[in-house]
C-alpha positions in Angstrom: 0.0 0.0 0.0 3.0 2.4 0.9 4.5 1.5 -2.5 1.5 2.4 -4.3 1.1 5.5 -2.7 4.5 7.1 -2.9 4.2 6.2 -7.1 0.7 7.9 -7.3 2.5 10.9 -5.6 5.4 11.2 -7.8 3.1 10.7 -11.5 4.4 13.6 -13.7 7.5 14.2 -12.0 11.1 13.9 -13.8 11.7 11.1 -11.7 11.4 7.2 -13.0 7.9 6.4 -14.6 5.3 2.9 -14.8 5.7 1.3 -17.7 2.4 0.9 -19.4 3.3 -3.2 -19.7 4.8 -4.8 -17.2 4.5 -2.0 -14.2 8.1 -1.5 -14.2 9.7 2.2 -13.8 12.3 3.1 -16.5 14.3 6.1 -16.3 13.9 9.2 -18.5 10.5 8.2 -19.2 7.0 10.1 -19.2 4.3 8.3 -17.1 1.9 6.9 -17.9 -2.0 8.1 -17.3 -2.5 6.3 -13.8 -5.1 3.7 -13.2 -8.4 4.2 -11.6 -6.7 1.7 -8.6 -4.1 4.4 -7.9 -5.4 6.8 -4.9 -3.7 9.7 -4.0 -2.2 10.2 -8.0 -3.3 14.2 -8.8 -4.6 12.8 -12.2 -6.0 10.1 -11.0 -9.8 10.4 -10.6 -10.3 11.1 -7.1 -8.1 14.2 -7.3 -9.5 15.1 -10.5 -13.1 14.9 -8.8 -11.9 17.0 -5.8 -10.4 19.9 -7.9 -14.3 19.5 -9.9 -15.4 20.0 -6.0 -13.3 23.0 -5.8 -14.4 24.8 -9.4 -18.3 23.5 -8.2 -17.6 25.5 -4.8 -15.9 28.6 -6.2 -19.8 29.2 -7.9 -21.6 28.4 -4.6 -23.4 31.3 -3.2 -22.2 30.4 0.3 -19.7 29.0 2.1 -21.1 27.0 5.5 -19.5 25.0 7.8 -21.4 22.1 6.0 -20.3 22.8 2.6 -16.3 23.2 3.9 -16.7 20.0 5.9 -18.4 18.0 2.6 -15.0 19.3 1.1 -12.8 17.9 3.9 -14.2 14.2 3.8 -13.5 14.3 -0.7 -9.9 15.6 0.1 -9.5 13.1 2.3 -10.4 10.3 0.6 -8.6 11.9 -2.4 -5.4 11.9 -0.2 -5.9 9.1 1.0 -5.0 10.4 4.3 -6.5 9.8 7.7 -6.4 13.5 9.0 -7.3 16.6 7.5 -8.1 19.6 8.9 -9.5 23.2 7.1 -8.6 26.8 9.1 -9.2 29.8 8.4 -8.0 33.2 9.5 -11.2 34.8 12.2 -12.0 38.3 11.0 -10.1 40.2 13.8 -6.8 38.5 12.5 -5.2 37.2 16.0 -6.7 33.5 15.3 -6.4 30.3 13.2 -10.6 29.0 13.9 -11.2 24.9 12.8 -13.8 25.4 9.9 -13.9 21.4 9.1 -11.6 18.4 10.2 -12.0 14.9 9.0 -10.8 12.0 11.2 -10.9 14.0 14.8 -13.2 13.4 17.5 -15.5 15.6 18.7 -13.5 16.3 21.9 -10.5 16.4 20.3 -12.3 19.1 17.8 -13.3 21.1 20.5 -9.9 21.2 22.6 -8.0 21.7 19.2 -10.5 24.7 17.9 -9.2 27.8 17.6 -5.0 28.1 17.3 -3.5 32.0 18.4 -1.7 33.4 15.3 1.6 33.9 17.5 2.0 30.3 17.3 3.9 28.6 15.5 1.8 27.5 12.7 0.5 31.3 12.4 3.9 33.0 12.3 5.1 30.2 9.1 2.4 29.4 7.5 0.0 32.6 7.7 2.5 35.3 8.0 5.5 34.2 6.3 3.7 31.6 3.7 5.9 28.4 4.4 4.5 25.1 4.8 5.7 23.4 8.0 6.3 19.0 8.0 6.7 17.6 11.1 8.0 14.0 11.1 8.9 10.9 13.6 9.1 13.0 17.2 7.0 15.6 18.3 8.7 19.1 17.6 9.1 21.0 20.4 8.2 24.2 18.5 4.8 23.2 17.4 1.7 23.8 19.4 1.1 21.3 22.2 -1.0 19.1 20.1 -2.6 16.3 22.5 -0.5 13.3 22.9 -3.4 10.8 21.7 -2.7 12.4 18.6 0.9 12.7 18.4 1.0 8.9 18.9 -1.7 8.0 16.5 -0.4 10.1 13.7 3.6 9.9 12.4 4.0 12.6 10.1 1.5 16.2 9.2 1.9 19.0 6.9 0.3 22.8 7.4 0.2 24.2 3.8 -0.9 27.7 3.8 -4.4 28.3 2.5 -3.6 31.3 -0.2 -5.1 33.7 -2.5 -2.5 35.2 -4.6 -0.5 36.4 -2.2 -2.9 36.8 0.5 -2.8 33.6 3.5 -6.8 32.9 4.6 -5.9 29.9 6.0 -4.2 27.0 6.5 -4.6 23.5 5.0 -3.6 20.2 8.2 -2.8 16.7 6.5 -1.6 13.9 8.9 -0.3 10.9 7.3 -0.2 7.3 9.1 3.6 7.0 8.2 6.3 8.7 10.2 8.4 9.2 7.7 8.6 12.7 5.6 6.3 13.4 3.0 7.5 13.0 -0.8 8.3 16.0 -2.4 5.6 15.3 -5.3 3.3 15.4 -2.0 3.8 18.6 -0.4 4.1 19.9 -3.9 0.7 18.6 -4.8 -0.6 20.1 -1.1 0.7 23.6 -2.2 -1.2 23.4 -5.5 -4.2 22.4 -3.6 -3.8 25.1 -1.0 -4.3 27.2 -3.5 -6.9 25.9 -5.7 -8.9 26.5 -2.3 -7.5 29.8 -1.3 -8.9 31.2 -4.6 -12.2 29.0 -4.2 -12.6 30.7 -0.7 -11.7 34.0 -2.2 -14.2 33.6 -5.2 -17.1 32.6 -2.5 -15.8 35.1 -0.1 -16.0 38.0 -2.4 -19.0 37.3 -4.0 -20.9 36.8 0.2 -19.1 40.0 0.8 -20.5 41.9 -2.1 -23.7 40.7 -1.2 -23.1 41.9 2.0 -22.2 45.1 0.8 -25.5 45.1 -0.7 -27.6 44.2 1.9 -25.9 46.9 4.4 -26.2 49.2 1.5 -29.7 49.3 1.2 -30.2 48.8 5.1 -28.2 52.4 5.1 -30.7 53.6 2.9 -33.5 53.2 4.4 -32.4 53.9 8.0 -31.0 57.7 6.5 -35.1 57.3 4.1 -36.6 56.8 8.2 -34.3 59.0 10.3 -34.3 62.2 7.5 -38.8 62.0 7.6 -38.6 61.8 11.4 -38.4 64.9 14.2 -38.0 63.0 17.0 -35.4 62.9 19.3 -35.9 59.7 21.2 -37.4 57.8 17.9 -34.3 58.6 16.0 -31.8 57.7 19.0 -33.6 54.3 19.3 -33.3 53.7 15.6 -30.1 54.5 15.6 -28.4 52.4 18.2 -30.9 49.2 17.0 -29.1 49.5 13.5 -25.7 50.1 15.0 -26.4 46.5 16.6 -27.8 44.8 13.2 -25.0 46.1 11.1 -22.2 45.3 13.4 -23.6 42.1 14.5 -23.0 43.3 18.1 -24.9 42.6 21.4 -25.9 46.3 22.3 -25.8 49.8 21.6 -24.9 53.3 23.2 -25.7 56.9 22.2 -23.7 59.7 24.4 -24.8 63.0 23.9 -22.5 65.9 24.8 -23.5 69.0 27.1 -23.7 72.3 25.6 -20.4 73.4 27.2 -18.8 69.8 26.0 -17.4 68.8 29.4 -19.9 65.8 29.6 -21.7 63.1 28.3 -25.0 62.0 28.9 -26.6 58.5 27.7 -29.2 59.2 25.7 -30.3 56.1 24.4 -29.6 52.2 24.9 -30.5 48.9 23.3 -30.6 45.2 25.0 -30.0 46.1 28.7 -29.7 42.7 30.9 -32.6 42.0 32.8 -32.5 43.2 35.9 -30.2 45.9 35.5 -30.6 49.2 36.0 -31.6 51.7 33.1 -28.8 53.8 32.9 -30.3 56.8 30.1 -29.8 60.0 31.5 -26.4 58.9 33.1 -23.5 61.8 32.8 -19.9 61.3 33.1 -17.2 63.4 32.5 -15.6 63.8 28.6 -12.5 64.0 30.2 -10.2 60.5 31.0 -13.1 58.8 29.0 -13.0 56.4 25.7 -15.4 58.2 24.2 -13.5 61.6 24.8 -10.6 59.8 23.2 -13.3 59.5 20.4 -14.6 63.1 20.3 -10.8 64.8 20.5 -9.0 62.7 17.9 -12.8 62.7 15.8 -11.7 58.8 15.2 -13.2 55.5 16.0 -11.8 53.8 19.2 -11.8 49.8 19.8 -11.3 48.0 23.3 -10.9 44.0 22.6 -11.9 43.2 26.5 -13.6 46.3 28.6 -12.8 44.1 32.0 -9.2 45.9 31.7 -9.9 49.0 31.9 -10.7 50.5 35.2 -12.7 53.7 33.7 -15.8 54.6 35.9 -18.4 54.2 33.1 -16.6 51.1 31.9 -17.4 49.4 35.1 -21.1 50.7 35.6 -21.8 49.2 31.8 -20.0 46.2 32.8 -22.3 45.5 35.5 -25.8 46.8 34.0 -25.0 45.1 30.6 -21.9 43.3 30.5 -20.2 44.8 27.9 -17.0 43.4 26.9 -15.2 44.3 23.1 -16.3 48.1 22.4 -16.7 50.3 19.1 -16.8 53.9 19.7 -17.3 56.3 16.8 -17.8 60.3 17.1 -21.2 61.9 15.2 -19.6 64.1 13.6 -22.2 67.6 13.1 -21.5 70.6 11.0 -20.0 73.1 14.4 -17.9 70.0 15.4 -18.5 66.1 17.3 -21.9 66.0 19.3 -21.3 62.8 20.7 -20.7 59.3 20.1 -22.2 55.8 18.8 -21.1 52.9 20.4 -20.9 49.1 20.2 -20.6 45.9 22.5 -20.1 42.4 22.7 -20.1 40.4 25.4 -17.2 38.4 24.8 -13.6 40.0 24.2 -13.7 41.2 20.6 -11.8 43.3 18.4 -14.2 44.7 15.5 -12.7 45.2 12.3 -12.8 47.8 10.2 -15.8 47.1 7.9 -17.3 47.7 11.2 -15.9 50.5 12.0 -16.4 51.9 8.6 -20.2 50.8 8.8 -20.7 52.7 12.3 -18.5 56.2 10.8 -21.6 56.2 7.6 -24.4 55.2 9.7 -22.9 57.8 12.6 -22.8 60.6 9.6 -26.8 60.0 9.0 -27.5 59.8 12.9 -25.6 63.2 13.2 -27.9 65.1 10.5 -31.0 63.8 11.6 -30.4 64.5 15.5 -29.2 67.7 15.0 -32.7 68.2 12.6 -34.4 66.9 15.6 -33.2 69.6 17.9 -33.8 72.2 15.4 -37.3 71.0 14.9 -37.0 71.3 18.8 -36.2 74.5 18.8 -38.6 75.4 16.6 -41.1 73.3 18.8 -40.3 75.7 21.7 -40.7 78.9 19.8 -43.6 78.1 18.8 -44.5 77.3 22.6 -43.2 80.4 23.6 -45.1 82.2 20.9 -48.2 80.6 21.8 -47.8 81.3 25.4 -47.3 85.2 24.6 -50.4 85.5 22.4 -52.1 83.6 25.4 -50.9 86.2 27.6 -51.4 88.8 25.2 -55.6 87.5 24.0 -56.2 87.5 27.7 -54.5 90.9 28.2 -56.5 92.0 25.5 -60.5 90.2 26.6 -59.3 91.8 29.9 -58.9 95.5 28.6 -62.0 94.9 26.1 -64.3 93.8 29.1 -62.9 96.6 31.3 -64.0 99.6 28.6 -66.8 97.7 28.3 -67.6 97.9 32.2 -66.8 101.5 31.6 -69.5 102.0 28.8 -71.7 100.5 30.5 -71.7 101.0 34.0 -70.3 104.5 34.1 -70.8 106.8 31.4 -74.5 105.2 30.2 -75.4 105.9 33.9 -74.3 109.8 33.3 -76.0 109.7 29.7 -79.0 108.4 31.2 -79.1 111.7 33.9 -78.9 114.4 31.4 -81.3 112.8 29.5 -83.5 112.5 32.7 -83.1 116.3 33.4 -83.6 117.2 29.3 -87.4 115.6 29.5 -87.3 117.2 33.5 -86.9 121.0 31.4 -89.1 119.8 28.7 -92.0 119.5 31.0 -91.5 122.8 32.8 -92.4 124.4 29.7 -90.2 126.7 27.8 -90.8 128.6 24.4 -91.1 126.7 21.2 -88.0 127.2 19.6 -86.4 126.4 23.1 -88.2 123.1 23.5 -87.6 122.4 20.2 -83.8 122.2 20.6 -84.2 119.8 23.6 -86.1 117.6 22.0 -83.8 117.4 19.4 -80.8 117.1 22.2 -83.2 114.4 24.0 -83.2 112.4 20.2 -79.4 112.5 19.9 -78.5 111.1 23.5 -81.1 108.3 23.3 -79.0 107.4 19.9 -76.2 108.0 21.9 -76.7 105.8 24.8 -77.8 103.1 22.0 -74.8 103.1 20.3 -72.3 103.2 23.6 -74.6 99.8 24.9 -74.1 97.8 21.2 -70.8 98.9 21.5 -70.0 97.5 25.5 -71.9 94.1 24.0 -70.0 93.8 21.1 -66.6 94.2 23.4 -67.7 91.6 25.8 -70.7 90.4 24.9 -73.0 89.4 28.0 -74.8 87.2 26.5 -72.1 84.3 26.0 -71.6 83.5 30.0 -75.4 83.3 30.2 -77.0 82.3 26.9 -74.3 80.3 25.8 -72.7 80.9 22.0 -75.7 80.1 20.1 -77.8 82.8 20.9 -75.2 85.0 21.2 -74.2 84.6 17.3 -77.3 85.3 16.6 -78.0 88.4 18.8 -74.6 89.1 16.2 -75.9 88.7 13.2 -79.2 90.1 14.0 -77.7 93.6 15.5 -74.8 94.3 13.6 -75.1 92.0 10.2 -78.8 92.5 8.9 -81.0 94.6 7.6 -79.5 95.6 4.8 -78.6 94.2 1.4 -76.3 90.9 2.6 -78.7 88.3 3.1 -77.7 86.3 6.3 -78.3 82.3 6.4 -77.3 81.1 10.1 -78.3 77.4 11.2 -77.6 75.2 14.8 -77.5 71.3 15.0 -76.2 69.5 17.1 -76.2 68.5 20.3 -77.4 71.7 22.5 -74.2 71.9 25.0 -72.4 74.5 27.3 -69.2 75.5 26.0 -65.9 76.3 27.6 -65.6 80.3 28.2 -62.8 81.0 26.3 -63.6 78.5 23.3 -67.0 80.4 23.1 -65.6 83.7 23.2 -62.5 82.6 20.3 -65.7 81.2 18.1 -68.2 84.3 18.2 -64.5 86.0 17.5 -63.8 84.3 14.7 -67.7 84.7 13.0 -67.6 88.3 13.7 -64.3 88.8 12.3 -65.1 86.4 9.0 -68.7 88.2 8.7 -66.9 91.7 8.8 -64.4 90.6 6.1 -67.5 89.3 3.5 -69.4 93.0 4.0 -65.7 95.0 3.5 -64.4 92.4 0.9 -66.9 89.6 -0.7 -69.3 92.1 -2.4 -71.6 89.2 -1.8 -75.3 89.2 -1.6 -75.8 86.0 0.7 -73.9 84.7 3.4 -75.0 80.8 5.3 -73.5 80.7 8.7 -73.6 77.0 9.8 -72.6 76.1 14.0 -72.9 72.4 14.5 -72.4 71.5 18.6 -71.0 68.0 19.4 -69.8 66.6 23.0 -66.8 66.2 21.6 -65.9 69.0 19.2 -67.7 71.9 17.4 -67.8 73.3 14.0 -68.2 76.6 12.2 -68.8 77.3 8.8 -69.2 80.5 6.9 -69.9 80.7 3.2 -70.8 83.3 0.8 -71.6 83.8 -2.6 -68.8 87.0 -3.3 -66.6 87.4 -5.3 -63.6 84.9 -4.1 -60.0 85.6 -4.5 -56.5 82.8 -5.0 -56.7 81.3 -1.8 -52.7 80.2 -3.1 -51.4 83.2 -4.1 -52.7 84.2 -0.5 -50.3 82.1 1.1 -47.6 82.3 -1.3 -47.6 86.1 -1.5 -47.6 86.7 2.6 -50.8 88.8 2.1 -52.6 87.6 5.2 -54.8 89.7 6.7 -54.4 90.3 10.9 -57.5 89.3 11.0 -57.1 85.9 9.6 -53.7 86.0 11.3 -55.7 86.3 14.4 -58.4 83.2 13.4 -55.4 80.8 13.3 -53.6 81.9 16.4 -57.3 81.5 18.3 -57.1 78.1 16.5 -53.6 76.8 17.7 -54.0 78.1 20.8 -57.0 75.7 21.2 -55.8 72.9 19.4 -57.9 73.7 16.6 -58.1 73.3 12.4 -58.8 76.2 10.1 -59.5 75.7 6.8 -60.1 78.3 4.3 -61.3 77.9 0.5 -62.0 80.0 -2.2 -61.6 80.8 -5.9 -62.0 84.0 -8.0 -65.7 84.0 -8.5 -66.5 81.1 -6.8 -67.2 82.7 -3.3 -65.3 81.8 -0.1 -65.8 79.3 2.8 -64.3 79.7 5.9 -64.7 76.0 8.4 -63.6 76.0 11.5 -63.7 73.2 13.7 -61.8 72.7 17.2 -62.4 69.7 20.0 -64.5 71.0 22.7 -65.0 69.9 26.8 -68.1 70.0 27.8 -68.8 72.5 31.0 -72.3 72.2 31.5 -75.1 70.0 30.0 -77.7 72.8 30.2 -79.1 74.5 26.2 -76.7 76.5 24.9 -79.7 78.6 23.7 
């Protein structure tokens, strides 16, 4: 069996050849095509079949641990060896990882799994290239291979696993012999080392652009979701949830820095252990941190094992979420770093750069779309503020109305109402005609007088709305100020008859006077439908006239508003309201107001 071996090795060497007769080796000769019965020739079938195995696996989609195994057992039959073993180099670089092995035991698998780069086998036959043959006595310099094995096996080979001239992995062959390895052997081992390097190359860059791919268009939509949202805590949560998926990590961190940028605070988290404490909202100092390291330099820090390092927050995340290997990238804004994205594992880990050059792209979208979110926060609180001012302001305002109203009314209809007393007091003393004639006319002119100074205290504060309610008090409007002459006034109530709030009330018979006020100056219309439908739960006005209209777009676009219409939507925001307004040259104009309303009393609201 050795014999035929050791010829199968040597086929198509310059060495002595089979003679196609007889079986005999002549020198100088060319060999002949081996036999089907020769295992372990390169030409022979079974090696023919496994290089077919390679070309099949170079076009395979994927390479799994089933498909390199599958591999293993055809090489080793092909060899005709009763050991081989398939490594590869992990992704951080610092270790040789046992991808398939034929003829170990599973305990022997497990205890022989993953070989440090510094050893031996990494230092020759990753970084240097060499293949290392180890025959009869254990070499001292090799790993400390069990001695089960040592005894079993006689000779092995590591052949480097190569890509051109990059090393992925190396290729283990123990042989049942203790003697060395023919040189037509290790020759033929190189040759196959390579016909797998490229294979793993071909299937690695093809997974890798697909990769590529996948995290491509996972980018895209994370920057489609963050840009069309405003908020803070949504985009924070989104981000350190994709910051997990893309580097295949265990949790995430956002830190957030102050506005002074002297500390951090946590602002989101993802995959807290159970039990532990929430730490969002924790601060800690920028200075002596990893993440200040981060936000000075503005570039991406690792830590393989976090258990080292004796930082503060490093030992508070070790104990709420064991965190081990770290990622730390800055988020880079336009007036400099705002903080940091971070990644864990829970195991010691060094992530590589694809990872890191992930986290920088995804970190460059989560820095846009948080610093949108605090504009749109900004704007948020303006907008507050604004609306607390014209609070302060409408009441100020209802205030100063109701008090000249009080004023009218109380005080100087009072006076009117004397002199007018004492006028009909000289009247019927008697006096000459042309005398008496003048105080009747006087007597006329107060009574108008008085009239006009009570419409006008109503119409500041109308009465009416704290005791009526807003129905009848619209319609006392229309009635006193809006008819009798040429517009033609429509009004109609449904609904269910309900007190309203005070100041919701008073904003709606505010916005109907000021809309019925803008139709008689503006509409040139001839009929006008007022419509106010009452709901427990919200209320609606509509005005609608028949006037002339006008570009309810060019409105907008051309900043013409009105203060009065200005004033509508201010009453609206301030009560969470919607107003709508439609028209169209010479179509007329609608006005619909509608705003959710608490009920204060169940009494008519007239």
């Amino acid at each position: 069996m050795r014999a035929a071996t050791t010829v199968g090795w040597q086929a198509g060497t310059r060495g002595p050849r089979t003679s196609s007769k007889a079986g005999s080796r002549e020198p100088g000769g060319a060999s002949e095509a081996p036999t089907s019965t020769t295992r372990g020739t390169p030409l022979a079938p079974g090696s023919l079949a496994t290089f077919a195995v390679l070309l099949r696996m170079a076009g395979e989609a994927r390479l799994g641990a089933r498909r390199l195994a599958g591999l293993a057992s055809r090489l080793a039959r092909a060899l005709d060896v009763p050991v081989l073993t398939i490594r590869l180099v992990d992704p951080t670089g610092r270790w040789l990882d046992l991808k398939a092995a034929v003829g170990l035991s599973k305990r022997m698998r497990a205890r022989l799994r993953r070989i440090p780069l510094e050893s031996l086998v990494g230092n020759e036959a990753v970084r240097r290239g060499r293949r290392i043959v180890r025959a009869g006595n254990p070499d001292g310099r090799l790993p400390p291979w069990p001695r089960s094995l040592l005894r079993r096996y006689g000779a092995g080979a590591f052949v480097p696993i190569r890509s051109d001239t990059k090393v992925l992995g190396v290729l283990g062959v123990g042989f049942r012999e203790s003697t060395r390895p023919a040189a037509a052997q290790l020759r033929f081992l190189d040759a196959l080392g390579r016909q797998l390097g490229t294979a793993i190359h071909v299937v690695g860059a093809g997974e890798s652009r697909r990769e590529t791919r996948s995290e491509t268009r996972f980018l895209r939509r994370i920057a489609a979701a963050l840009s069309a949202n405003l908020e803070l805590p949504a985009i924070l949560d989104m981000v350190t949830s994709a910051a997990q998926r893309l580097t295949r990590s265990r949790g995430g961190l956002v830190m957030l820095l102050n506005r002074d940028g002297t500390e951090f605070e946590i602002a989101s988290t993802s995959r807290l252990e159970e039990g532990g404490s929430d730490i969002r909202g924790f601060r800690f100092p920028v200075e002596g941190s990893l993440s200040g390291i981060a936000v000075r330099t503005g570039r991406a820090v690792r830590c393989r094992d976090a258990t080292t390092d004796r930082r503060a927050l490093l030992r508070a995340l070790q104990q709420t979420a064991n965190v081990r290997g770290l990622l730390i990238v800055p988020l880079r804004g336009d007036s400099g770093v705002i903080g940091t994205l971070n990644v864990s594992s829970s195991r010691p880990r060094v992530f590589s750069d694809h990872d890191r050059r992930t986290l920088m792209q995804l970190g460059d979208h989560a820095s846009i779309a948080i610093r949108n979110a605090r504009l749109f926060e900004d704007v948020l609180g303006h907008r507050q503020l604004l609306r607390q001012l014209y609070s302060q302001q409408y009441s100020v305002l209802e205030s100063e109305r109701k008090r000249i109203a009080h004023e009218l009314h109380d005080e100087m209809g009072p006076t009117l109402s004397a002199i007018l007393i004492n006028l009909q007091l000289l009247k019927e003393r008697g006096m000459d005609t042309a005398l008496d004639a003048k105080v009747v006319e006087t007597e006329s002119l107060l009574t108008g007088i008085i009239e006009k100074i009570r419409e006008l205290a109503y119409g500041l504060r109308p009465p009416m709305l704290e005791h009526l309610g807003l129905a009848e008090s619209m319609k006392w409007l229309i009635e006193t100020y809006f008819s009798g002459g040429r517009l033609v006034v429509d009004y109609r109530v449904s609904g269910s008859p309900v007190r309203l709030d005070s100041d919701l009330a008073l904003a709606l018979y505010r916005i109907a006077q000021e809309a019925l006020t803008n139709v008689v100056k503006h509409a040139r219309a001839a009929h006008v439908k007022v419509h106010l439908h009452l709901a427990p739960t919200s209320v609606r006005l509509e005005v609608r006239d028949d006037g002339c209209g006008f570009d309810a777009t060019r409105l907008g676009a051309e900043r013409r508003v009105g203060l009065g219409l200005a004033s509508m939507r201010e009453r609206m925001d301030h009560l969470r309201g919607r107003l709508e307004l439609r028209s169209r040259p010479g179509k007329g104009s609608q006005l619909v107001v509608t705003c959710p309303v608490e009920a204060v009393d169940a009494r008519a609201a007239g």
